[in-house]
C-alpha positions as MATLAB code, in Angstrom:
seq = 'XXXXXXXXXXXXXXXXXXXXXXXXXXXXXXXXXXXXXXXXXXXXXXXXXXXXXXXXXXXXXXXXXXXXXXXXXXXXXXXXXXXXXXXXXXXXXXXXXXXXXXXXXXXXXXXXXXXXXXXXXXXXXXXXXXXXXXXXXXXXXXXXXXXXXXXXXXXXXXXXXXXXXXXXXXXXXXXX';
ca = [
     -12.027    7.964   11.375;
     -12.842    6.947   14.855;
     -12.176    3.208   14.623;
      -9.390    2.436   17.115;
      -8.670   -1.474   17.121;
      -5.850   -2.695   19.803;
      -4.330   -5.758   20.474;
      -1.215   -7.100   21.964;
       0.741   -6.424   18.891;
      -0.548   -3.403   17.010;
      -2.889   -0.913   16.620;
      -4.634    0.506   13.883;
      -6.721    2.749   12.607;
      -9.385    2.581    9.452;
      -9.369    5.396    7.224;
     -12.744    6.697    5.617;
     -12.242    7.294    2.085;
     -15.061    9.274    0.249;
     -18.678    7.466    0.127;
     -18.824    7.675   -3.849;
     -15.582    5.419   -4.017;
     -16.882    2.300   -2.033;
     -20.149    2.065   -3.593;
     -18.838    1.349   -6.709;
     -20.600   -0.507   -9.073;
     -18.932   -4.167   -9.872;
     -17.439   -4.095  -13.085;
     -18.819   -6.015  -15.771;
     -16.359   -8.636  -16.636;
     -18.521  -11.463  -18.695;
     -15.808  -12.600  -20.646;
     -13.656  -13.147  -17.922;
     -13.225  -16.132  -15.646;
     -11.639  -17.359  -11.748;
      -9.154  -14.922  -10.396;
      -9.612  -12.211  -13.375;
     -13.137  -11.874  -12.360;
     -12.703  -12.258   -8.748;
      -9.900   -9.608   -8.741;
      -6.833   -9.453   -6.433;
      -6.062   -7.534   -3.725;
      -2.690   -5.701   -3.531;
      -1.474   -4.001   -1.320;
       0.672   -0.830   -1.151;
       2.685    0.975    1.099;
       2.383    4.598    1.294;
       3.967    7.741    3.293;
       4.218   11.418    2.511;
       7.064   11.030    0.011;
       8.077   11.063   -3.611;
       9.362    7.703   -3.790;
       5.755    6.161   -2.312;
       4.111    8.103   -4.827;
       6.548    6.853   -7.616;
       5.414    3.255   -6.457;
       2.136    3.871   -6.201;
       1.980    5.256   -9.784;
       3.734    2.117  -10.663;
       0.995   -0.559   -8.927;
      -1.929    1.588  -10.686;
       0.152    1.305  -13.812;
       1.686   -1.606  -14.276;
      -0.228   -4.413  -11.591;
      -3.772   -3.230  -11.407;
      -6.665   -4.309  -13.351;
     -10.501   -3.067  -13.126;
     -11.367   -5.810  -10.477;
      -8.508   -5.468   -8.273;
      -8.479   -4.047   -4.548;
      -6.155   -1.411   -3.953;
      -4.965   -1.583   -0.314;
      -3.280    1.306    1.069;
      -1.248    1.033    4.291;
       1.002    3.697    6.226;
       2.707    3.176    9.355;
       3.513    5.570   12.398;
       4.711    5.630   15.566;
       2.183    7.178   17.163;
      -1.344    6.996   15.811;
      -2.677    9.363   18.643;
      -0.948   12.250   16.872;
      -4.038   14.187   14.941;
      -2.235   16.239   12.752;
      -0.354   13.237   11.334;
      -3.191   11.691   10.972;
      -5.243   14.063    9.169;
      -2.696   14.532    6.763;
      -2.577   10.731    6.272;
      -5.795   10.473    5.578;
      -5.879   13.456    3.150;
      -3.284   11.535    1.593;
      -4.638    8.899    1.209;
      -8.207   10.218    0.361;
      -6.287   11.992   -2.750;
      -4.530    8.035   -4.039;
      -8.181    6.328   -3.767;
      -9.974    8.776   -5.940;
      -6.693    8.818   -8.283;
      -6.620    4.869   -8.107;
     -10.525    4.691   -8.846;
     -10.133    7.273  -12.145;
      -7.198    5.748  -13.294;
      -7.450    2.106  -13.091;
     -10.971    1.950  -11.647;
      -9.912   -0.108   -8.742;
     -11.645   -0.346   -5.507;
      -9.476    1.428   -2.207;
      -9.112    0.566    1.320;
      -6.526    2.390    3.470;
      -5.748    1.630    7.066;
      -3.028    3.747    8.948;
      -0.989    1.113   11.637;
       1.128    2.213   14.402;
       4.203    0.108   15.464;
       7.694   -1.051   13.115;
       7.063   -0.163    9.547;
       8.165   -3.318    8.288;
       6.681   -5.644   10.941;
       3.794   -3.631   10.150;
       3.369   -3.897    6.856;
       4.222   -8.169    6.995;
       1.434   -8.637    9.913;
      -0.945   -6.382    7.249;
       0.550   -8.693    4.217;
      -0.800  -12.196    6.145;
      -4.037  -10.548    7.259;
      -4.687   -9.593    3.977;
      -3.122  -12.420    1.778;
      -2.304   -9.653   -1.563;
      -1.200  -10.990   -4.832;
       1.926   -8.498   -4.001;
       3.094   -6.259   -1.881;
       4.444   -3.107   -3.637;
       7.020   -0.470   -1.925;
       9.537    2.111   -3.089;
      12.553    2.894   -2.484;
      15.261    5.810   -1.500;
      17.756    3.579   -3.575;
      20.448    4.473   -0.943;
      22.667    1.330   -2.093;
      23.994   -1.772   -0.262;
      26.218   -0.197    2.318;
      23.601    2.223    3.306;
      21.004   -0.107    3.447;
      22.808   -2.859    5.664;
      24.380   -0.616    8.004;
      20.766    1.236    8.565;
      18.385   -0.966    7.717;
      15.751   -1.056    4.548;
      12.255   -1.600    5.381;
      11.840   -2.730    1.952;
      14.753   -5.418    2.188;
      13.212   -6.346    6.046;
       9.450   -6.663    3.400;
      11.429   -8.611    0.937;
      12.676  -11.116    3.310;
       9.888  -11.646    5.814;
       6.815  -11.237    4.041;
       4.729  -14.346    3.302;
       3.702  -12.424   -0.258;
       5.254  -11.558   -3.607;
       7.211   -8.111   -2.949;
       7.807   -5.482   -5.540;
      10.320   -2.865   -4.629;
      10.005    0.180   -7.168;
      13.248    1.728   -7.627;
      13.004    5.735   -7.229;
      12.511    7.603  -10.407;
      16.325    8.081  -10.691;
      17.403    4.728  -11.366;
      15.268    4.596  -14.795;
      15.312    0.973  -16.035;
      17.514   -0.300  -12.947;
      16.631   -3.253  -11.013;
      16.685   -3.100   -6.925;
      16.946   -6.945   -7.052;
];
């Protein structure tokens, strides 16, 4: 929890997620061969709302596979604030051991402070995912240009596959 790393560009901290969950035993994959058995990472944006959750759900669902490492990232603008970061972590504590029962996948979680989506693109190339998943508030094209999307700023400077989940209203819709 104490692991403070600064640079000129961002800082971050690790989060410890329970002991039980890293010391995992490697899953037996004889059958399988190169990246299958290697596993992927991924990596997926979270924050305190329904439509991370919705993605999240979605990655375990539909992208991970028993080899896999789940990386979880949230951005702040201040990572000095405790409270924030407790709950972050508490957060984030809950999607590991949810991620490890469901889909048995491995968790790492690191909470970064600066702009979410330059953020989340400087994570993307350290980490080099198979994809980058994100939700959505779906707030439509107007919206989104006049504002600004942090999934649309993902989608068009990240080095990785992106995967915007659409929120839970949109059923079967397509962001893209």
């Amino acid at each position: 929890m104490e692991t403070i790393v600064e640079n000129e560009e961002h800082k971050w901290k690790e989060v410890n997620l329970p002991a039980h969950l890293k010391q995992q035993p490697e899953p037996e994959l004889e059958r399988e061969t190169g990246e299958r058995r290697r596993g992927r990472d991924i990596l997926v944006s979270v924050d305190h709302g329904p439509q991370s959750k919705h993605a999240f759900d979605w990655a375990i669902a539909h992208l991970c596979r028993m080899a896999d490492t789940l990386h979880l990232v949230h951005v702040v603008t201040n990572s000095d604030d405790e409270v924030l970061f407790g709950a972050t972590q508490a957060l984030m504590e809950r999607l590991a051991i949810e991620a490890y029962e469901v889909a048995m996948v491995k968790t790492e979680a690191r909470i970064m402070e600066g702009d979410v989506g330059k953020a989340i693109c400087r994570e993307a190339v350290r980490i080099k995912p198979a994809a980058l998943v994100m939700g959505t508030r779906g707030r439509g094209i107007i919206k989104s240009v006049l504002q600004g999307s942090k999934s649309e700023y993902c989608f068009h400077h990240c080095s990785c596959p992106v995967v915007i989940v659409p929120p839970k209203e949109a059923g079967d819709q397509s962001v893209i």
